[in-house]
C-alpha positions as CSV (number, residue, x, y, z in Angstrom):
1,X,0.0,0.0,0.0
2,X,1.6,3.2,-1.0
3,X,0.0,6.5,1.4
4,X,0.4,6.3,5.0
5,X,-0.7,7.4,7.2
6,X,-3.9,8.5,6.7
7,X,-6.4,9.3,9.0
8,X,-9.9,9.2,9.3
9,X,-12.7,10.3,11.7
10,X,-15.5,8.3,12.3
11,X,-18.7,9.5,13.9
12,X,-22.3,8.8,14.6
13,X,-25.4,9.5,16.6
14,X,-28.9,8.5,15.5
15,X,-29.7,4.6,15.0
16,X,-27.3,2.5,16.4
17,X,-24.3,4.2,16.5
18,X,-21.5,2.5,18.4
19,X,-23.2,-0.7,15.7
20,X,-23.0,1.9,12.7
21,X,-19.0,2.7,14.0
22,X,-18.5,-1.4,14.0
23,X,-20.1,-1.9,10.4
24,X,-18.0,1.5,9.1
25,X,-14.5,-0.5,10.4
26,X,-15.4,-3.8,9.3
27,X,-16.3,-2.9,5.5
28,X,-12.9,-0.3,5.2
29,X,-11.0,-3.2,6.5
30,X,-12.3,-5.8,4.4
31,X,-11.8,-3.3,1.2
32,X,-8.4,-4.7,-0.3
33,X,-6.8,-1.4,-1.1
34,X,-6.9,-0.3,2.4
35,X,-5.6,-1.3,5.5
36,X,-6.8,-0.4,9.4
37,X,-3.1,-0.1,11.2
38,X,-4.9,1.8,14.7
39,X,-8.2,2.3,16.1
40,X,-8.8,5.2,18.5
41,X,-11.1,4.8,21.6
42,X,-14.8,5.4,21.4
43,X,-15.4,9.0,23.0
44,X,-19.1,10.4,23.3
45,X,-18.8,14.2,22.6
46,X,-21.5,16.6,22.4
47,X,-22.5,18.1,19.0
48,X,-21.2,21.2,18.3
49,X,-22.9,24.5,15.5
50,X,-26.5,22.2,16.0
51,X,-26.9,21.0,19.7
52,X,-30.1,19.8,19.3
53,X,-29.2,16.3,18.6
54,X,-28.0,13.2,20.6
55,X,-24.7,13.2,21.6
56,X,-22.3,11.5,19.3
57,X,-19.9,8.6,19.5
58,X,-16.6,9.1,17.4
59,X,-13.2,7.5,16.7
60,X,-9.9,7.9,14.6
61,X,-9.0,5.0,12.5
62,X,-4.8,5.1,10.7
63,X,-5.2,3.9,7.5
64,X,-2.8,2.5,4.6
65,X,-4.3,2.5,1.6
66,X,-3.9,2.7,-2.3
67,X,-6.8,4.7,-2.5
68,X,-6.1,8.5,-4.4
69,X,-7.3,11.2,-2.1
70,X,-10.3,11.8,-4.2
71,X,-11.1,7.8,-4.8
72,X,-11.0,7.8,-1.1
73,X,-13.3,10.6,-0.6
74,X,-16.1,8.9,-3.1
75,X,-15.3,5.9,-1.1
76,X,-16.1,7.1,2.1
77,X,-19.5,9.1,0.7
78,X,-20.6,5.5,-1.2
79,X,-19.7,3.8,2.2
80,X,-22.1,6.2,4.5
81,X,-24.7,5.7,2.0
82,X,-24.1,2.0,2.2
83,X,-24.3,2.1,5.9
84,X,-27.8,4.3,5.7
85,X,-26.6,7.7,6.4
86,X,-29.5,10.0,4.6
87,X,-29.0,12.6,2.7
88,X,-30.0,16.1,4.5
89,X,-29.9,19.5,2.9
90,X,-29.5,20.6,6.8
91,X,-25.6,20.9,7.8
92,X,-24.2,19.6,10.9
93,X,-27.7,17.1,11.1
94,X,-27.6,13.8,13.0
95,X,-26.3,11.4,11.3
96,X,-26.3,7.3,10.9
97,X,-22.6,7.9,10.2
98,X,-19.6,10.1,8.8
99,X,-16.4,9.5,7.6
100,X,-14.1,12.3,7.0
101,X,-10.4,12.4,5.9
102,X,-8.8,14.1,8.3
103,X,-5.1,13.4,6.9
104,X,-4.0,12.5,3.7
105,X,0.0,11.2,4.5
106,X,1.8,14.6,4.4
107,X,-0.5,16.0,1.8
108,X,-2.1,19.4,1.4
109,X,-4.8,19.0,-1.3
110,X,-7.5,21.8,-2.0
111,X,-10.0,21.3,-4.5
112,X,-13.6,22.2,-4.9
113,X,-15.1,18.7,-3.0
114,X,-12.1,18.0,-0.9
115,X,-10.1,19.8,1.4
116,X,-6.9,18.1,3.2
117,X,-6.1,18.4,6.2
118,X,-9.7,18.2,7.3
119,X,-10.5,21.9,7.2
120,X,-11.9,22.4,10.6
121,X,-9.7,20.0,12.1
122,X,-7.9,22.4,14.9
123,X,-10.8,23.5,16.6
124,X,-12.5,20.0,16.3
125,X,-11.8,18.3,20.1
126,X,-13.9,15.8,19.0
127,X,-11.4,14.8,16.2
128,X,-8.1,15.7,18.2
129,X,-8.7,14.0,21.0
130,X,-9.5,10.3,19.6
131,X,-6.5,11.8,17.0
132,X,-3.8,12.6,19.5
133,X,-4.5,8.9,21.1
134,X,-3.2,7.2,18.4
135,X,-1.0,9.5,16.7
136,X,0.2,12.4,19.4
137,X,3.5,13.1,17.1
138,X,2.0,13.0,14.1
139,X,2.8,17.0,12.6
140,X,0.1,18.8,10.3
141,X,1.4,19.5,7.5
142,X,-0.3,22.9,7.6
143,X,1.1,24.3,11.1
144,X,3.8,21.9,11.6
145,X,2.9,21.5,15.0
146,X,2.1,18.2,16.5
147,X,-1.5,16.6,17.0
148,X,-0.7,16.8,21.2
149,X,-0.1,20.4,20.9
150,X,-3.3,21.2,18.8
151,X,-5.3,19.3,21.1
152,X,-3.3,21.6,23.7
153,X,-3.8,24.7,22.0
154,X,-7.8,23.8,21.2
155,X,-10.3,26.8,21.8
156,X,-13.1,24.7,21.8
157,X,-13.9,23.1,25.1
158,X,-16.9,21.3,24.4
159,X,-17.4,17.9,25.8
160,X,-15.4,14.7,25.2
161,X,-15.3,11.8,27.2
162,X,-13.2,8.5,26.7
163,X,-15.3,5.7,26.9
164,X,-15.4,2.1,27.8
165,X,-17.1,1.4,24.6
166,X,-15.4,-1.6,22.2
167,X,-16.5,-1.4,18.7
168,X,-17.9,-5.3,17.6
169,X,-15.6,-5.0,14.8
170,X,-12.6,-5.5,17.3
171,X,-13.7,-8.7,19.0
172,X,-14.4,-9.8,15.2
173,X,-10.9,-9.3,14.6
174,X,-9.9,-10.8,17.8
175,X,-8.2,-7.7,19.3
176,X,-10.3,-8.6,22.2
C-alpha cells in the first residue's frame, strides 16, 4: 500500500451508532486497497454548530491505503450511504454515520469537494482528542505542530469523554 498514514474520523449519533461505528470499520477493512493499522477509543462528545441532537460517539481509524485522495473521498461518501446515512440538505444534522479524511499522508490538497487536512480539524476536540491517542507526534502539514499540541492549543472546550465502549468489529478481529 503506498500513502500512510492517513487518517480518518469516524462519527455517529442516530440509530445505532456504536453498531453503525463497528459496520464503518469492518467494511474499510475488508476493502483490499486499504488497511486499518490503529483504532482510537470510542469518546461520546456533544455536537457542536446544531446542539439539538443526541450526543455522538466518534473514533480515529490510521489507515494505509492505495486509494487516491479523491477515490478515497467517493469511497467514504458511497460507504455512509451503504451504511444508511441519509442525505440532509440541513448541515451539521444527526447522522447514521460520517467519515471524514482528516489526513492524507503529508499531503495538502484543496480542490472544490475535498479539502486536506480536514478543514476544521484544529478547533474540532472531538477529532483531536481520539487523534492525539493514536497518533500524538504526528505534525500537520499545515502548522507543523504536532496533533498533542493542537489538542493543547484547542479553543473549543466542548465535551469529550473516553469511553469504555469496544467497537464489535474488534472482538471480530480478535483484538479482544
Amino acid at each position: 500500500m503506498k500513502y500512510s498514514p492517513v487518517y480518518l474520523g469516524l462519527g455517529a449519533n442516530i440509530g445505532q451508532p456504536l453498531e453503525q461505528l463497528s459496520r464503518a470499520l469492518t467494511a474499510l477493512e475488508a476493502d483490499e486497497r486499504l488497511e486499518i493499522l490503529k483504532i482510537s477509543s470510542i469518546y461520546q462528545t456533544e455536537p457542536r454548530y446544531f446542539t439539538a441532537q443526541p450526543d455522538f460517539l466518534n473514533l480515529v481509524a490510521e489507515v494505509r491505503t492505495d486509494f487516491e485522495p479523491i477515490e478515497l473521498l467517493d469511497y467514504c461518501k458511497q460507504l455512509e450511504k451503504q451504511l444508511g446515512r441519509q442525505p440532509n440538505l440541513q448541515r451539521n444534522a444527526p447522522r447514521e454515520i460520517d467519515i471524514d479524511i482528516l489526513y492524507f499522508a503529508n499531503q495538502i490538497i484543496h480542490m472544490t469537494n475535498l479539502i486536506i487536512p480536514h478543514p476544521s480539524l484544529t478547533e474540532r476536540r472531538f477529532v483531536l482528542a481520539p487523534l492525539a491517542e493514536i497518533a500524538p507526534a504526528f505534525v500537520c502539514p499545515l502548522t507543523s505542530k504536532k496533533i498533542s499540541e493542537l489538542l493543547k492549543a484547542c479553543s473549543n472546550q466542548s465535551r469529550v469523554v473516553k469511553t469504555d465502549l469496544i467497537p464489535t468489529y474488534l472482538t471480530n478481529q480478535g483484538v479482544i
